[in-house]
C-alpha positions in Angstrom: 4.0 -7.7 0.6 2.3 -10.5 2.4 0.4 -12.9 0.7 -1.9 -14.4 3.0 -4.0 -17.6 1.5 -7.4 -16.5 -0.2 -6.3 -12.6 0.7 -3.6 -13.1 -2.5 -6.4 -13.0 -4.5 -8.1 -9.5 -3.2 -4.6 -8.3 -2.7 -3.6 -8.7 -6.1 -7.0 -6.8 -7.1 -7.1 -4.4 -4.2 -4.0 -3.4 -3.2 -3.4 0.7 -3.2 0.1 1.1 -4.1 1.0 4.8 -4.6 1.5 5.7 -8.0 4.3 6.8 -10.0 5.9 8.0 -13.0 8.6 7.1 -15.5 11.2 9.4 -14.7 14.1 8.4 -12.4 14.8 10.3 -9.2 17.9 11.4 -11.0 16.0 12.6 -14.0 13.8 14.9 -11.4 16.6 17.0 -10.1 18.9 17.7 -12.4 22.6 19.2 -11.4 21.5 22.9 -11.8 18.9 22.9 -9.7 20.8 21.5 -6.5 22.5 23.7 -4.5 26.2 22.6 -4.0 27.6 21.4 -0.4 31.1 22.2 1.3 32.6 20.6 3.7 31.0 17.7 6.3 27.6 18.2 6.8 25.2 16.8 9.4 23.2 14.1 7.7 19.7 15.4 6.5 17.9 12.5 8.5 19.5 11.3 12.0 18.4 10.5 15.4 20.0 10.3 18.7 21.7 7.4 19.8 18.6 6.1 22.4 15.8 6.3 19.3 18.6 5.0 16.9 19.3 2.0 18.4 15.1 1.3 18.6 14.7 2.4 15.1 17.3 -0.6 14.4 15.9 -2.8 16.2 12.2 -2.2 15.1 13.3 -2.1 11.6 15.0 -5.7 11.9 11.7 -6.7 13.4 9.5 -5.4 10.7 11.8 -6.9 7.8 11.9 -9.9 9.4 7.9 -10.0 9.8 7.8 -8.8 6.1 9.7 -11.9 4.7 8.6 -14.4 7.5 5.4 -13.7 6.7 5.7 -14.0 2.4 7.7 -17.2 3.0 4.8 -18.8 5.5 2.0 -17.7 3.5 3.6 -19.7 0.4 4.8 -23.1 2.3 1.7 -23.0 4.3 -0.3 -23.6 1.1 2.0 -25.8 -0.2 1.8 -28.0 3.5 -2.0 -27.6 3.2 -1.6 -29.2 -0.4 0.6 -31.7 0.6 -0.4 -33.0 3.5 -4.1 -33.3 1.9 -6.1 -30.6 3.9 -7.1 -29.2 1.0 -8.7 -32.6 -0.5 -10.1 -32.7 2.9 -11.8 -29.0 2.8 -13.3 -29.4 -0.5 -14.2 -33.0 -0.3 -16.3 -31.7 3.2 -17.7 -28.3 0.7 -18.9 -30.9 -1.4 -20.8 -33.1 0.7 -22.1 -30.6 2.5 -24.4 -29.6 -0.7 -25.0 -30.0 -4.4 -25.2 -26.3 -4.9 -22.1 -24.8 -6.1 -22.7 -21.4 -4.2 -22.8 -23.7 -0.8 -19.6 -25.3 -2.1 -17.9 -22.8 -3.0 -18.4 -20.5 0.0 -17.9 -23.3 2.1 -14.4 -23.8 0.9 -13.4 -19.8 1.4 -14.6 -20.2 5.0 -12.5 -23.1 5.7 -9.6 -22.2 3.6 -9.7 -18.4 4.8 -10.4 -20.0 8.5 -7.2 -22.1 8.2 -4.8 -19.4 7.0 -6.0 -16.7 9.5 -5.2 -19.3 12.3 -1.7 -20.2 11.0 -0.9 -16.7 10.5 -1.8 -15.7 13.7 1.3 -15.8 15.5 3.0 -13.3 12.8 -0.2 -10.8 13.2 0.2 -11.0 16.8 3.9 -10.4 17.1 3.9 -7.7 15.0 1.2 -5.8 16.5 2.8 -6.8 20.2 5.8 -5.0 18.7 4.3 -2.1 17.2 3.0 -1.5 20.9 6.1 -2.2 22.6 8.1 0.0 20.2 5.5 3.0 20.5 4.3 2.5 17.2 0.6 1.4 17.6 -1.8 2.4 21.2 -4.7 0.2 19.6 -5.8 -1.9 22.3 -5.6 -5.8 21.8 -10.0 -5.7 22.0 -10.0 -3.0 19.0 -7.1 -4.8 17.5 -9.0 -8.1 16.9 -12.1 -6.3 16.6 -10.4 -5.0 13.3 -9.6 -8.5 12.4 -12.8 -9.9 12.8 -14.2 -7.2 10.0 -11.2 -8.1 7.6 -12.0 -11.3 8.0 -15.6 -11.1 6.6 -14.8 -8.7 4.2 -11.9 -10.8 2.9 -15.0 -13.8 3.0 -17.5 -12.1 1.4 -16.0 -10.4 -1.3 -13.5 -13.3 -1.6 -16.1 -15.3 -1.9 -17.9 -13.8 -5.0 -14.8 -13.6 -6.7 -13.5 -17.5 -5.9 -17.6 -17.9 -7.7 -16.9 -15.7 -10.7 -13.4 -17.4 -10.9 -14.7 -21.1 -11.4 -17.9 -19.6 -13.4 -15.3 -18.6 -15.9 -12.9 -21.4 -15.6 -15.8 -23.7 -16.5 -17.6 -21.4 -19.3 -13.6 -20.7 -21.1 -10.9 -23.7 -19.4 -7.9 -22.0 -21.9 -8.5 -18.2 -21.9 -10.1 -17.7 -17.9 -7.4 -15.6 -16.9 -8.2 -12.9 -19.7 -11.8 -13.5 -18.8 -11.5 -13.5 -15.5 -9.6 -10.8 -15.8 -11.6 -7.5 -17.1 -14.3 -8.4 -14.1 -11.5 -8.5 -11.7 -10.5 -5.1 -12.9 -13.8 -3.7 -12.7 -13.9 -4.9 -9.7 -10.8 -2.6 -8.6 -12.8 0.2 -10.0 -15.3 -0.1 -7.9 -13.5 -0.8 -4.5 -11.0 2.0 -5.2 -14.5 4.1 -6.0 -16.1 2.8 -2.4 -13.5 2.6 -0.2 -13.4 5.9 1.0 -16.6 6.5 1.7 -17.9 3.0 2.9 -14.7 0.4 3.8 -11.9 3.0 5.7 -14.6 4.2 7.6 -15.7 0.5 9.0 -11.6 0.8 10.3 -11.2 4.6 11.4 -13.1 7.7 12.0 -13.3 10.6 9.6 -14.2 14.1 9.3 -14.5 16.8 7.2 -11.0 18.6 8.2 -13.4 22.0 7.5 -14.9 21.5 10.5 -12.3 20.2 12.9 -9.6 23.0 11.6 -10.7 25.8 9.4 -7.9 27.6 9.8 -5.8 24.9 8.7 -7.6 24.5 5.8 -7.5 28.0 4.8 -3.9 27.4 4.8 -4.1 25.1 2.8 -6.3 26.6 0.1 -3.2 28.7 -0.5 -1.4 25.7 -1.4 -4.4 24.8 -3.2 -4.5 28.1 -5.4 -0.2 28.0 -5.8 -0.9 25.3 -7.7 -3.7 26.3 -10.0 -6.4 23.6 -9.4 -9.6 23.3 -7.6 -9.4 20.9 -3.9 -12.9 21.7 -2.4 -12.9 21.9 1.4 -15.2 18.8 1.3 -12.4 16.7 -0.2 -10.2 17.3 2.4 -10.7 14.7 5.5 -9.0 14.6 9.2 -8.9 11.1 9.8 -8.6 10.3 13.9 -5.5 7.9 13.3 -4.4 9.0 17.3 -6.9 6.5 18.9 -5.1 3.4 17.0 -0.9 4.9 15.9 1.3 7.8 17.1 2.7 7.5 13.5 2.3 10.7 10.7 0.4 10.1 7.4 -1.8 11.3 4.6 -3.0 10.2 1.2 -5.3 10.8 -1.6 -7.7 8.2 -2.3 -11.0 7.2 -4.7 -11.6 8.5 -7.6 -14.7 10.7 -9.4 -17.1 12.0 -6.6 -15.2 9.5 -3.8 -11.5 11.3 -4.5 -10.3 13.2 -1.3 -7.3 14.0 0.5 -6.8 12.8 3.7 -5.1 14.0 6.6 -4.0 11.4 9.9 -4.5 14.1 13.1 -1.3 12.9 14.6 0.3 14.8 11.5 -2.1 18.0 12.6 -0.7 17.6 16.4 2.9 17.3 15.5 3.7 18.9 12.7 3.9 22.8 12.0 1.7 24.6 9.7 4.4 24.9 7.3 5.4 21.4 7.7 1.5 20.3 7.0 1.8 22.4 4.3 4.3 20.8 2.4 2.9 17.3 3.6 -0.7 18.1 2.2 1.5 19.6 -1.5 2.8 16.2 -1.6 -1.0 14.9 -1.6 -2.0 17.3 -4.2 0.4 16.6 -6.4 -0.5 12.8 -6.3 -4.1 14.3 -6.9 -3.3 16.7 -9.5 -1.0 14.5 -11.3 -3.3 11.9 -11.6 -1.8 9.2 -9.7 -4.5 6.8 -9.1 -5.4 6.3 -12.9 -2.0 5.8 -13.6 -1.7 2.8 -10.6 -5.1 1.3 -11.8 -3.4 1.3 -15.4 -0.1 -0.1 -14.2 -1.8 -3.1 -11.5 -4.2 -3.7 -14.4 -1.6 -4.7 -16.9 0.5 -6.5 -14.2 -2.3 -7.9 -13.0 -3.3 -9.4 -16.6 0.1 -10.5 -16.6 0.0 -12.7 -13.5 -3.2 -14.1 -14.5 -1.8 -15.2 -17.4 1.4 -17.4 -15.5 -0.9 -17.9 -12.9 -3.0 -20.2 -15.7 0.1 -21.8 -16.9 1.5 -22.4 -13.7 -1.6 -24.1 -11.9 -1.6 -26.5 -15.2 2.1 -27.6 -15.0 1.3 -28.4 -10.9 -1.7 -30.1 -11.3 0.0 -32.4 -14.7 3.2 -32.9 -12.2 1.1 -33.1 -8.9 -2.2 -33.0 -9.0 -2.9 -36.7 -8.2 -0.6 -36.6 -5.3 -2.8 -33.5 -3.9 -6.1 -35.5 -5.2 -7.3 -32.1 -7.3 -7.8 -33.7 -10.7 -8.6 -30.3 -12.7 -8.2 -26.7 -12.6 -12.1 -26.7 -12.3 -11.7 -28.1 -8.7 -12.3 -26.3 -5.9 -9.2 -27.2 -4.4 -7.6 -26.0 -7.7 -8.0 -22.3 -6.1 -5.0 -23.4 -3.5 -2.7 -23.8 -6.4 -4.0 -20.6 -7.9 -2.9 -18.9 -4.7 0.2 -20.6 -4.6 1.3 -19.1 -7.7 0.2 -16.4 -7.9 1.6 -15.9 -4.1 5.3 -16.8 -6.0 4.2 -14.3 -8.9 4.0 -11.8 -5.7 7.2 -12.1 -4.2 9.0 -12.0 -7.0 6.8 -8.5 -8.5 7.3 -7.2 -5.8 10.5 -5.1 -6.5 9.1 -4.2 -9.5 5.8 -2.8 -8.1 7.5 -0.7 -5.3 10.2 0.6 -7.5 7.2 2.1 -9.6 5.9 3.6 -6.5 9.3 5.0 -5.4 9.4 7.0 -8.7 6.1 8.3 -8.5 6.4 9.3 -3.9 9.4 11.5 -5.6 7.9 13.0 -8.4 5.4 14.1 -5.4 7.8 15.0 -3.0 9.0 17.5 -5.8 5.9 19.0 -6.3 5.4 19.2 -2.8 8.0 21.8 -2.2 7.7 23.6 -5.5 4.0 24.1 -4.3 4.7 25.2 -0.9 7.1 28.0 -2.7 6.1 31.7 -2.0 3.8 30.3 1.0 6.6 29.0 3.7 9.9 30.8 4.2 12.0 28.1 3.8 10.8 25.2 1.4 14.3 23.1 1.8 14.1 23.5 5.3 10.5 22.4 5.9 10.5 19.5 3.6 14.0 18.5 5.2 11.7 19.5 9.1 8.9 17.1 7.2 11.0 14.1 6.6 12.9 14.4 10.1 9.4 14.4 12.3 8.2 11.6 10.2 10.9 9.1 10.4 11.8 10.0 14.7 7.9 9.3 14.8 8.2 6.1 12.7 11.4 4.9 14.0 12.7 5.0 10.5 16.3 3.2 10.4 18.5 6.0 8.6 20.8 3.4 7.1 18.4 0.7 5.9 19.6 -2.1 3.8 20.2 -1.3 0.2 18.7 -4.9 -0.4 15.8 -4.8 1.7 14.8 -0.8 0.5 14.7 -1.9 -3.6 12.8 -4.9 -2.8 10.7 -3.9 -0.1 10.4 -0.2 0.3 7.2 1.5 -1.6 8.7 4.9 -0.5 12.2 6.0 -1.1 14.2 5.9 2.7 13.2 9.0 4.9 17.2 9.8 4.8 17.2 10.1 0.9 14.1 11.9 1.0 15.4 14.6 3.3 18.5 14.4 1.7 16.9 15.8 -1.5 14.6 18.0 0.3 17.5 19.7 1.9 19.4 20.7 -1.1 16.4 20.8 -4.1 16.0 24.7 -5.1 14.9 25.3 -8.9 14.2 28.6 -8.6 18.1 29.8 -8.0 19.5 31.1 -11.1 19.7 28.5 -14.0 17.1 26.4 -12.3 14.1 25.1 -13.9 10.7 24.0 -11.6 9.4 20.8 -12.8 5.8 21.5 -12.3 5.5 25.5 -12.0 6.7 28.3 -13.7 10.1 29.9 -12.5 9.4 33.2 -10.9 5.7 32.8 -9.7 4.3 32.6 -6.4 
């Protein structure tokens, strides 16, 4: 998780991190419903030696991104502190006008115009290695284009929330962060209500997957109907992810009227039928087991919980060093630096706690998945196994990844332990017992 100047803020209220649940992955398949293996067995997830050493490599590069890029988004801050460009920004916001909606939007431009620049190195490297490594065919004019629309989103919105922030620090200096709080949150409400149908499609084109593949989506209704619920066609989406990555995905997203599945169409090129199959049951189960409630519940209460340290921490820096960085009170406009700052540490440190809750919950789908797709493919184990395989040779997936770096880092369990479980996961064999559906239907 990068944490990138006044994006912290929208990240922390933003962010879509799949959901998940409170059982273990060891408490989703118990001993009974795994088949036994004999003997050596080819791993469930490999690749051949000229993709594994790239999948090394690449993985090294995007770990090394990851933390490069948390660790200079946090002493950048503190440099801009230090150094006394953020006295500098705000003393220019201020003298630019006596209106505090001037002021304050001033200083998100210059402070969100700062950190995009000292970023830019990172952004650039990653993407020049996502297109050396096969990973990405956006072209470098598309690629900024993209930028330049973050960038005023991240300003606008940023903006009105950096105004509701000091509007509440002012109106309640001890208790803002609860305050600020249940705005913020209906604030996630609302982007994770929008962002289907008006923010993704200002990145990426969409269409109704009915009219691009019928067929496919006739398939699908079977694994629609397996499991007992109602997926309209019209909330199932192609999205044309081929113009910008070679990579496989799909996702559910919004909520109410906006929720939808959503299909990449480098998953409809390269995968089978069966193998879409079981990638769109993994969907529907985050659909059908509610997963995005239960995310907004979880970031809500961590999120309340950061707010609250972020308020003690920016006190006990501005006591210690606030007249070193010339911001005299938490009502300053340079005060939102230190915010950042902290809650950028907050972050880091949440982070393995956040993804771990997202592991849980990307197995408790991957189990649904291929009880769903039972009765409708020949071989579930072998198609969810076929799933995991396509996904991490398109990806570049490291099959050994760091134990480390996958609990700290990793918002999906690794594609090897993944296909590892899909290989040998059967609950309807004698003594079994399906987690979601009833032993014996189809």
């Amino acid at each position: 998780m990068r944490i990138r100047g006044l994006a912290c803020l929208l990240l922390l209220l933003v962010c879509a991190v799949p959901c998940v649940s409170a059982q273990s992955s060891s408490e989703a398949s118990p001993p009974q419903q795994v088949q036994p293996s004999s003997g050596q067995e080819k791993p469930a997830y490999s690749l051949p030696p000229e993709k594994l050493g790239r999948a090394i490599a690449y993985s090294r590069i995007r770990v090394l991104l990851d933390l490069a890029g948390s660790g200079w988004g946090m002493l950048q801050l503190l440099l801009l502190l230090s150094l006394g460009v953020v006295a500098k920004m705000r003393n220019a916001a201020v003298d630019l006008s006596k209106n505090r909606w001037v002021q304050g939007f001033t200083f998100t431009l210059l402070l969100l115009a700062i950190t995009t620049v000292l970023d830019l190195p990172l952004d650039l490297y990653g993407q020049h290695a996502a297109r050396v490594y096969g990973q990405s065919v956006q072209g470098w004019g598309s690629w900024a284009w993209d930028a330049a629309k973050s960038f005023l989103l991240t300003f606008v919105f940023g903006g009105l929330l950096v105004m509701l922030l000091f509007w509440v620090i002012r109106k309640s200096p001890d208790r803002w962060w609860f305050w600020f709080w249940v705005p913020a949150m209906l604030f996630v409400l609302v982007a994770v209500f929008v962002a289907p149908v008006i923010l993704d499609p200002l990145f990426n084109k969409f269409e109704p997957l009915e009219k691009t593949n019928p067929a496919l989506v006739e398939r699908l209704e079977q694994v629609v109907a397996r499991g007992g619920i109602t997926i309209p066609p019209d909330r199932m989406f192609l999205m044309k992810a081929s113009e910008k990555v070679t990579t496989l995905n799909a996702y559910v997203t919004g909520y109410g009227a906006s929720k939808r599945v959503v299909v990449w169409d480098n998953s409809i090129n390269k995968a089978t039928p069966d193998e879409i199959s079981f990638i769109f049951g993994h969907e529907m189960g985050h659909y059908v087991l509610n997963h995005i409630p239960a995310t907004l519940l979880f970031l809500g209460v961590l999120l309340l919980v950061e707010f609250y340290l972020g308020s003690r921490g920016i006190r006990w820096l501005l006591h210690r060093l606030g007249p070193r960085w010339k911001i005299p009170s938490q009502d300053d406009w340079g005060a939102l630096v230190v915010l950042l700052l902290v809650l950028s540490v907050l972050s880091f440190f949440s982070e393995p706690i956040v993804n771990g809750y997202s592991r849980l919950h990307e197995h408790e789908a991957d189990v649904y998945g291929q009880e769903a797709i039972h009765g409708i493919v020949e071989d579930p184990q072998k198609v969810a196994q076929q799933s995991f395989q396509l996904l991490g040779e398109m990806s570049l997936t490291d099959p050994n990844p760091n134990p480390l770096v996958e609990f700290w880092t990793f918002s999906h369990p690794s594609v090897a332990s993944r296909a590892a479980f899909a290989a040998k996961y059967n609950p309807w064999i004698e003594g079994g017992h399906p987690k979601y559906f009833v032993r014996g239907t189809h």
